[in-house]
N, C-alpha and C positions, 0 to 999 in steps of 0.2 A: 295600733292602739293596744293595750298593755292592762290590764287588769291584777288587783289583789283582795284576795278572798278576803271576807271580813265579818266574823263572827258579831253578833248582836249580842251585844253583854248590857244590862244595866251598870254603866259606868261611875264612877264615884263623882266626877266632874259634871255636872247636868247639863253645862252648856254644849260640852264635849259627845255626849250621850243621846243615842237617838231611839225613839222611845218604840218597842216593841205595839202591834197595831192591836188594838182589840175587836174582836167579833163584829163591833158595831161599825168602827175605824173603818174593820175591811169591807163592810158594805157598803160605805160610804164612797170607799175609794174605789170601787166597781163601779159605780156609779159615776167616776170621773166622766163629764164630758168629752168627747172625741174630736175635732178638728176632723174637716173635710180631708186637708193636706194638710202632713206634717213633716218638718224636715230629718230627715233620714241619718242617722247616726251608724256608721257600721263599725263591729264589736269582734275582735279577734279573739279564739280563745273562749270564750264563753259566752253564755246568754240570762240575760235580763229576766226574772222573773216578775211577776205582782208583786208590791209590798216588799221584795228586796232592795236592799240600800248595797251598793255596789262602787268603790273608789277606783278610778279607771285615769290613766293619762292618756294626753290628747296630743298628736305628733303631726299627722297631716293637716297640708294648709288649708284644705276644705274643710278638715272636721273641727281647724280652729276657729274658722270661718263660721259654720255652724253652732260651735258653742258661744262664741263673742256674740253672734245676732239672739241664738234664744235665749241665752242668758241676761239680755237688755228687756227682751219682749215678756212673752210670760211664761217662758223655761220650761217649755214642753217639748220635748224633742222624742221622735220614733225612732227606738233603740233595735236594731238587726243583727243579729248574729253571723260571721260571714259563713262558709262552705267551708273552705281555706282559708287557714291561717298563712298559707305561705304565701297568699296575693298583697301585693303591695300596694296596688293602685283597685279595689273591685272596680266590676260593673257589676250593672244592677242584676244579671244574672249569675254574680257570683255571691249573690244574697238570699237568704230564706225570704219566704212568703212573710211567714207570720213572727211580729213583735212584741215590744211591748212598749207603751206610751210611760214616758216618764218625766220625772220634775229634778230640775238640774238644782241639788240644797247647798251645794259650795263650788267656787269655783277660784284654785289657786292657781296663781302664775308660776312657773318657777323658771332657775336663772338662766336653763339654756334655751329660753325660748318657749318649751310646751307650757302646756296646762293641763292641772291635777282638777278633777271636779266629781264630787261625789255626787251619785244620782238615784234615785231611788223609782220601781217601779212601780205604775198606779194600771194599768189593764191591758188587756193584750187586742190586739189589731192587727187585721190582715191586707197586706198591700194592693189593690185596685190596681194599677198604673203606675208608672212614673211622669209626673210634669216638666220635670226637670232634672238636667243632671249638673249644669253648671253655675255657679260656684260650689253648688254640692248638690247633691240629689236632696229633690223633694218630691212625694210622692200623695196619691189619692189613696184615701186610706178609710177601713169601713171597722166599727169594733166591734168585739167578739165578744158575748154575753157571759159571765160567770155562773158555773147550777153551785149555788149552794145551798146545799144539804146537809145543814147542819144536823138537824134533831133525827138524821138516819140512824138508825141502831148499828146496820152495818159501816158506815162512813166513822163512827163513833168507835167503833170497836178494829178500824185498820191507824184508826189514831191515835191510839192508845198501843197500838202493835208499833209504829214505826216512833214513837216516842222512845217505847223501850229497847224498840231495834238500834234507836242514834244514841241514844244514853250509854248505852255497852260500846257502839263505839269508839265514844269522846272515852270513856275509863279507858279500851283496852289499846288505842294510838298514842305513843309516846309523843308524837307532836300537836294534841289538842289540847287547848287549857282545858283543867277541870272549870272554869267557868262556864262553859258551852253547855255543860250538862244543864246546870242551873236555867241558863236562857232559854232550851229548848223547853224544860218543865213548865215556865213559865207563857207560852205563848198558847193563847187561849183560839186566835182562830183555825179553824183547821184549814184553810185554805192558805194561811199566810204559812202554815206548820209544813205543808208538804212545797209549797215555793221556797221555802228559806231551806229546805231540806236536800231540795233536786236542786237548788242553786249551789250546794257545796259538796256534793257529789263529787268522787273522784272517777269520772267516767266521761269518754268523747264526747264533743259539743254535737256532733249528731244525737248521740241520744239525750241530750241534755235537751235539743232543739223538738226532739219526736215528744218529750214530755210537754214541754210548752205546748206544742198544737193539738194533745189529747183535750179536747173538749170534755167530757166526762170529769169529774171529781174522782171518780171510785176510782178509774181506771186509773188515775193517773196517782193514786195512791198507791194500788196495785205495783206499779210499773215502777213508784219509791219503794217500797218493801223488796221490790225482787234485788234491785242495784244494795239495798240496804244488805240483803243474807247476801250475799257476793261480797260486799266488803268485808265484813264479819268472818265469812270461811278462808278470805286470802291474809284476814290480821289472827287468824287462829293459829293458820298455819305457817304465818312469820313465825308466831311466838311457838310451835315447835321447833320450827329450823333452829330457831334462837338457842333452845336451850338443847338440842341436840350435840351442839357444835361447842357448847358453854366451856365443856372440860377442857377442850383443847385452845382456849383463850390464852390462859394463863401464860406459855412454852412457845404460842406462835404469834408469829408479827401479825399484820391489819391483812396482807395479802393471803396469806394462807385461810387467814378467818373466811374472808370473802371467795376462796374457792370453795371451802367448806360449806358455806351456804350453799351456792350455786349446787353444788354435788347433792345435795339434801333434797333441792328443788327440782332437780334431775331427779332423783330417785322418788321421789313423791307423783312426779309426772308420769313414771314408769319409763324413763327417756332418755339418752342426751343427745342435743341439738348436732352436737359435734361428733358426736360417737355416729348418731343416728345418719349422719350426712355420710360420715365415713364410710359407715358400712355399706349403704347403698350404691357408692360406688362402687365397693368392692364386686357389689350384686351382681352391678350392670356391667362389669368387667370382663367375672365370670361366664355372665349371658351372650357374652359376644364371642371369648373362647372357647373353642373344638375342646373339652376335657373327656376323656375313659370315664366308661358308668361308676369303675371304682374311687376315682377323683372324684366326681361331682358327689356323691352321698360325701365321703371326707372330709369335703371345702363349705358344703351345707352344712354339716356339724359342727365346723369349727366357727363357718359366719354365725351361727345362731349363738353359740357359746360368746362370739365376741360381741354379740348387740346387748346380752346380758352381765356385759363386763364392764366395769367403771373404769374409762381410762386411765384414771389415776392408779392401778391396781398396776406390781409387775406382769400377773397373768394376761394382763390387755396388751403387753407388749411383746412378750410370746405369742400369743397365740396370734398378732398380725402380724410378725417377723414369716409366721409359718405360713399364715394364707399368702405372703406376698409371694415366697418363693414357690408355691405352688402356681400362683397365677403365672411369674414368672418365666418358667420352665418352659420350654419349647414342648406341648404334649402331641400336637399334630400340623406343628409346623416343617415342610421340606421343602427346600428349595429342589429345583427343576432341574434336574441333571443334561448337563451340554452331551448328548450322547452324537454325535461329528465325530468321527471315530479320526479323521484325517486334520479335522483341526486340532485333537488331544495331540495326537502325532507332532504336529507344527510346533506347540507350546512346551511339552516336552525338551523336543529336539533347540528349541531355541533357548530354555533354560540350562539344559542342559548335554556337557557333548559324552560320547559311548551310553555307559551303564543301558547298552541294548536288553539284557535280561530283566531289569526292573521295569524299563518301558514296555517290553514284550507282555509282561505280566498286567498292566496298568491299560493295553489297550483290549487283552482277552475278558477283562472284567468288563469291559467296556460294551463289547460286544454281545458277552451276554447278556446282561443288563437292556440292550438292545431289543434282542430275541425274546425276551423272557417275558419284559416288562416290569419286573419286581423280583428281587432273588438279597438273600442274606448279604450283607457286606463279607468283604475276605477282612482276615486279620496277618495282617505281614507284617515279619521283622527284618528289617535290614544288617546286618551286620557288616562289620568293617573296622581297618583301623582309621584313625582320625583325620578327618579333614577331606576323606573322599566326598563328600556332597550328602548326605544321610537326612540333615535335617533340613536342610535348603531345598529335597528333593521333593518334601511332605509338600513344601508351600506351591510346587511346581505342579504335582499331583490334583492339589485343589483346585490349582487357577484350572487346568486341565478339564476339571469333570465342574465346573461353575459353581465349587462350596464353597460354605466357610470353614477357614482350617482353627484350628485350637490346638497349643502346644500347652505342655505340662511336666513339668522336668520330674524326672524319678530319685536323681540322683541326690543321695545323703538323708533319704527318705527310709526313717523307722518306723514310722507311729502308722497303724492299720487305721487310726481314725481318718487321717489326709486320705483314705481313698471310700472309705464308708462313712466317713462321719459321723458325730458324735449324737447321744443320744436324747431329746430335748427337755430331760432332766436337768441337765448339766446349767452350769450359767453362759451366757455369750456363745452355745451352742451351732452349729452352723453343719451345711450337708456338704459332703467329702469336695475334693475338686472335681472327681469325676461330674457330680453335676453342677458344680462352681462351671466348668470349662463348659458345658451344654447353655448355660445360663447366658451366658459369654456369645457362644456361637448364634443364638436365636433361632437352627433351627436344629430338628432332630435328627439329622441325616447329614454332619458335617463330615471334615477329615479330620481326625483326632490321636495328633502326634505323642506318643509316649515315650518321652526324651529319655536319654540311658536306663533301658531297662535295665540293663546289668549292672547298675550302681545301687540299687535296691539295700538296706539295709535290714536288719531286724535287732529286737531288743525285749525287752518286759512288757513296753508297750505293742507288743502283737508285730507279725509279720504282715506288711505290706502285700506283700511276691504274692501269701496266702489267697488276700483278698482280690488281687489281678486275677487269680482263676474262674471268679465267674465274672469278672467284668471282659475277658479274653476267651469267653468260652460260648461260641455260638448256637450249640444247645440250651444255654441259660442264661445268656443278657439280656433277653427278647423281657426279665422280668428281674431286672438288676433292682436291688431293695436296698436303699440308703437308712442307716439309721436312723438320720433326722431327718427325713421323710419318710419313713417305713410305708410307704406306697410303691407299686410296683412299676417301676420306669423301663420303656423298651428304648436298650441301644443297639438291638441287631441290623437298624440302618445305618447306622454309625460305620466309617471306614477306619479303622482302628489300625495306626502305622506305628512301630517301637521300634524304638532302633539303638543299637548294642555295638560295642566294642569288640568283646570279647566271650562268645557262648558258653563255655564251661561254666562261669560263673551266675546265670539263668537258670534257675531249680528245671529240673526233669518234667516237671507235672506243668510248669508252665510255658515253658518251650516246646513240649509238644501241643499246647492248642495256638500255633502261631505257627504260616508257610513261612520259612526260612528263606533269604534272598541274602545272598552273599556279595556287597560292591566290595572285588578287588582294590589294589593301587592302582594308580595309573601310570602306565609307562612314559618312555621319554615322550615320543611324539603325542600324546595323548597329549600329555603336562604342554606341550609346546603348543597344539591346537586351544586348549582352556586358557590359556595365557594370553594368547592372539585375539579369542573372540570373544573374550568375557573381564579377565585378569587388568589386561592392559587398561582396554576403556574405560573401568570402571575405577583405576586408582589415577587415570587421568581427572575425570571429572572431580572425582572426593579430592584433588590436592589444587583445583583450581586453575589445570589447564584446559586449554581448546586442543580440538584435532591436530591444528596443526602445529601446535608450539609444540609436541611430544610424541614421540616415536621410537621404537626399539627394533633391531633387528633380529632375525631367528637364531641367528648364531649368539648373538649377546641372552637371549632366554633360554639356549643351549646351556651358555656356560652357567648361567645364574641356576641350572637344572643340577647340573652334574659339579660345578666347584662351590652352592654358596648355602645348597638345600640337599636336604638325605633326608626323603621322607615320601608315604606311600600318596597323600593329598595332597592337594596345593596353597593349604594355609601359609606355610613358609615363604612358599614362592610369591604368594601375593602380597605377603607383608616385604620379600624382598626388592619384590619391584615398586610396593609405595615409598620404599628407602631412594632409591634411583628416581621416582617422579617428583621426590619432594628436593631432591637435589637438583634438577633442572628446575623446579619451582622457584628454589631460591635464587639461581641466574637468572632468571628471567623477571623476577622481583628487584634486583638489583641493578635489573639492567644492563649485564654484563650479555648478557644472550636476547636473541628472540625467538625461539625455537632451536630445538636439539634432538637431534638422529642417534640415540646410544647405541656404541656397536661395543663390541665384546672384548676389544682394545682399550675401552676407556671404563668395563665398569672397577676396575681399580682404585680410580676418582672418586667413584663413589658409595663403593662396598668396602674398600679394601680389599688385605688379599686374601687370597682364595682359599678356603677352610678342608674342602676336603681334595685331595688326588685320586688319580688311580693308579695300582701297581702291577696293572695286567701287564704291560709290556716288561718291567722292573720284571719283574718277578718268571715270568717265562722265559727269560735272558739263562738265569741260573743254571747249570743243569740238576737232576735228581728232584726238582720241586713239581708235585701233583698240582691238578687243579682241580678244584669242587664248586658245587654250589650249597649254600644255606638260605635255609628262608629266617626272616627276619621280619618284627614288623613293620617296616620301614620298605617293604619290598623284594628283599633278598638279595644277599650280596655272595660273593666269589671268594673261596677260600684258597689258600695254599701250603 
């Protein structure tokens, strides 16, 4: 059941016109007789006052039921307000006690069925019982006496307050007719003035409902006055928003306006709902992460700074870009270091075959680490030429000791901001990779690969190599200071691995805060074991054969060694046996084969021929020719 508000206007039509009550009117209609049982009318939405006239439709088959029966009889029906509006069906406890007795003055059909019936309230009653609930609730009902107190000096002078109180309001709501002013002027009794008043109240049917059951006159004038300055302070301070926001009408569409308000409303509040949520998670974020005493005062300046920041502002969006990568940032998170000194050994050795001296180095760390309990990270450079395992070795190292590993390439690196980061003046600001790659890892104590040190560049925009010195220097990363976090971050747990081509080209100052670790080439049989137990298997599987469709024998990775590859890694060698796997790939697609044994007679088939010789025998045939050796990077070869 559905309700519309409906101001009392002396109307121009008088039939149409329903006449405001007089003094005398209303004590008349106090006086209405009560019925023992009355049939029970329930009211969504709002409530029934004395001497309010109320147009309501009718949807339920009970309450048609009830209107069609007391609209025959003598049109008195006890009007209830429900609890919820969201119940569709009440029961009688989803009903207030107290109502109001009223007389049904119209009653239209309309065409889908319901009925429109205007009602008017004659005195208020409190429910006894219920008799009955079906075809509709009727109930045992007892009335409730009206004080009127007219000739009270005080009652006289809160009515003359809320008069003036509703008059300012009809002038200052753009959607009251100025009629209303007029009709409330006019309405002489004071009991019908504060009922017709709390009936259009724009305030919950609870309180709408607490005013009805105030017994008292004063109070319940009282309790109109208080809802009356409430309305009043919230159309005051519409009509500030309103003209706050006025200038910017003109230049911006209906959406912008409406955030503008909102914004205003916000800031009148001292609040925003949205900002205010935000932040507090950021609170409870903080509350849960281990921060250094010098982070926490930081990230408490800057959440305070951002609760008093308007979203809408660029600074709100800086200044949370920065709390995030603080929270961010691993400041006392470390994973559990696998200190099994015989399984690092295992994992090693299974990623990788020789380079004894990098492993020897990788298990004494280990050890003490062990011993110690807690002790600086080493920082080591590898160097080598290309393709001996360098960076492959990093990821072996982490599996090794249970981190997470983070690579970061150096190479064709000018700008000193990529390693400090820029300062958060700047626009799109952001902190260096160094703790970009921390951010990455999650915890503080990864492995953290520094891919071609020696490609390092420099320019106008500052030397890089400069800024590796204190991120490479274990007297001072324990307090490494990022521009754009200018807080003091420890990476002295940090296992810091670099690895280089070629040393001369590594400044002096930063080469020496790095234990240098030299992976030679590898020679024939080395190349012939990596081929065998890593090489092979693995460009079988990436070419989509099984074990047993493909196979090679030592002497065909012999040759593939010395006629089809010159070189100190095995990069060569593994791209030239994916050349040989994808050619039995293709017999075997074609179905020309079903497995193939290459021996060193057929890679002809599928290398072609043979790129480089040797002239050792050629060549000591001669007489008068020397022999030497040269180093090269490629291994070193044999002069004459």
């Amino acid at each position: 059941m559905t309700y519309e508000p409906l101001w009392l206007t002396q109307d121009e039509d008088p039939e149409q016109s329903i006449p405001l009550p007089t003094p005398d009117e209303e004590k008349e209609m106090s006086r209405t007789e009560v019925p023992d049982a009355l049939p029970i009318l329930a009211l969504r939405n709002t409530v029934l006052f004395p001497g309010v006239v109320l147009p309501i439709t009718v949807g339920r088959d009970a309450s048609l039921n009830l209107v069609k029966e007391a609209f025959a009889g003598d049109r008195l029906v006890g009007v209830v307000a429900q609890r919820s509006s969201e119940v569709e069906d009440p029961e009688p406890g989803d009903l207030y006690e107290i109502g109001t007795v009223a007389t049904i003055l119209k009653l239209i059909k309309m065409p889908d069925g319901s009925k429109s019936i205007v009602i008017q309230g004659k005195r208020r009653f409190r429910i006894e019982e219920y008799i009955e609930i079906e075809p509709y609730f009727k109930a045992r009902v007892s009335a409730i006496d009206e004080q009127l107190e007219v000739d009270d000096i005080e009652l006289t002078a809160r009515i003359r307050s809320i008069k003036e109180l509703a008059i300012q309001i009809v002038h200052m709501s753009p959607n009251l007719p100025s009629e209303a002013a007029f009709a409330i002027q006019n309405i002489e009794s004071p009991t019908f003035l504060i009922h017709f008043i709390a009936s259009n109240l724009q305030v919950e049917v609870e309180d709408k409902q607490k005013l009805l059951a105030t017994i008292s006159l004063i109070e319940r004038a009282d309790q109109v006055m208080d809802h009356l300055d409430h309305e009043i302070q919230v159309l005051q301070l519409s009509e500030e928003i309103r003209s706050r926001v006025k200038t910017d009408v003109d230049r911006q569409q209906r959406e912008y306006l409406l955030r503008q308000q909102m914004k205003a409303i916000q800031d009148e509040l001292g609040e925003s709902e949205a900002s205010a949520t935000e932040v507090a998670g950021l609170r409870e974020k903080a509350e849960k992460k281990e921060l250094p005493e010098h982070v926490t005062k930081a990230l408490d300046k800057e959440l305070e700074k951002l609760s008093r920041s308007n979203p809408a502002s660029p600074d709100y969006a800086v200044t949370r870009n920065y709390v995030d990568w603080i929270l961010d940032l691993p400041w006392s998170e470390f994973s559990e270091d696998q200190l099994d000194i015989s399984r690092s050994e295992d994992i090693l050795n299974e990623d990788h075959f020789g380079l004894d001296q990098v492993k020897k180095r990788i298990v004494e760390y280990l050890a003490v680490l062990k011993l110690k309990g807690d002790m600086k990270a080493p920082i080591l450079c590898f160097h080598g030429p290309p393709g001996v395992g360098k960076t492959s070795l990093g990821k072996s190292i982490a599996r090794a000791l249970d981190r997470q590993f983070v690579r970061m390439s150096l190479g064709g690196m000018r700008d000193e901001a990529e390693i400090r980061g820029h300062r958060r003046t700047y626009v799109g600001a952001l902190p260096g990779r160094i703790l970009q790659g921390m951010k990455r890892a999650g915890t503080a104590n990864p492995v953290f690969m520094l891919d071609e040190v020696d490609k390092l560049g420099a320019d106008f925009r500052g030397d890089p190599s400069s800024a590796l010195l204190e991120v490479l220097d274990p007297e001072q990363n324990h307090t490494f200071n990022d521009h754009y976090l200018e807080l003091d971050y420890d990476l002295s747990r940090v296992l810091f691995i670099a690895t280089a081509n070629y040393l001369d080209r590594i400044p002096n100052p930063l080469r020496d805060r790095m234990e240098m670790i030299e992976i030679t080439g590898y020679t024939q049989e080395e190349k012939l074991e990596i081929a065998r137990q890593y090489l092979v298997p693995r460009q079988t599987t990436e070419n989509g054969l099984k074990d047993d469709q493909f196979a090679i024998t030592d002497g065909a990775i012999r040759e593939i060694i010395d006629g089809y590859t010159r070189e100190s890694g095995v990069r060569q060698l593994e791209r030239t046996i994916g050349s040989v796997a994808r050619g039995v790939a293709k017999n075997v697609a074609v179905g020309k084969t079903k497995s193939a044994e290459v021996t060193e007679n057929e890679l002809e088939d599928y290398l072609g021929a043979k790129k480089y010789f040797s002239e050792v025998a050629l060549r000591t045939q001669v007489p008068g020719v020397a022999t030497g050796l040269a180093w090269t990077p490629v291994g070193g070869d044999i002069l004459f």
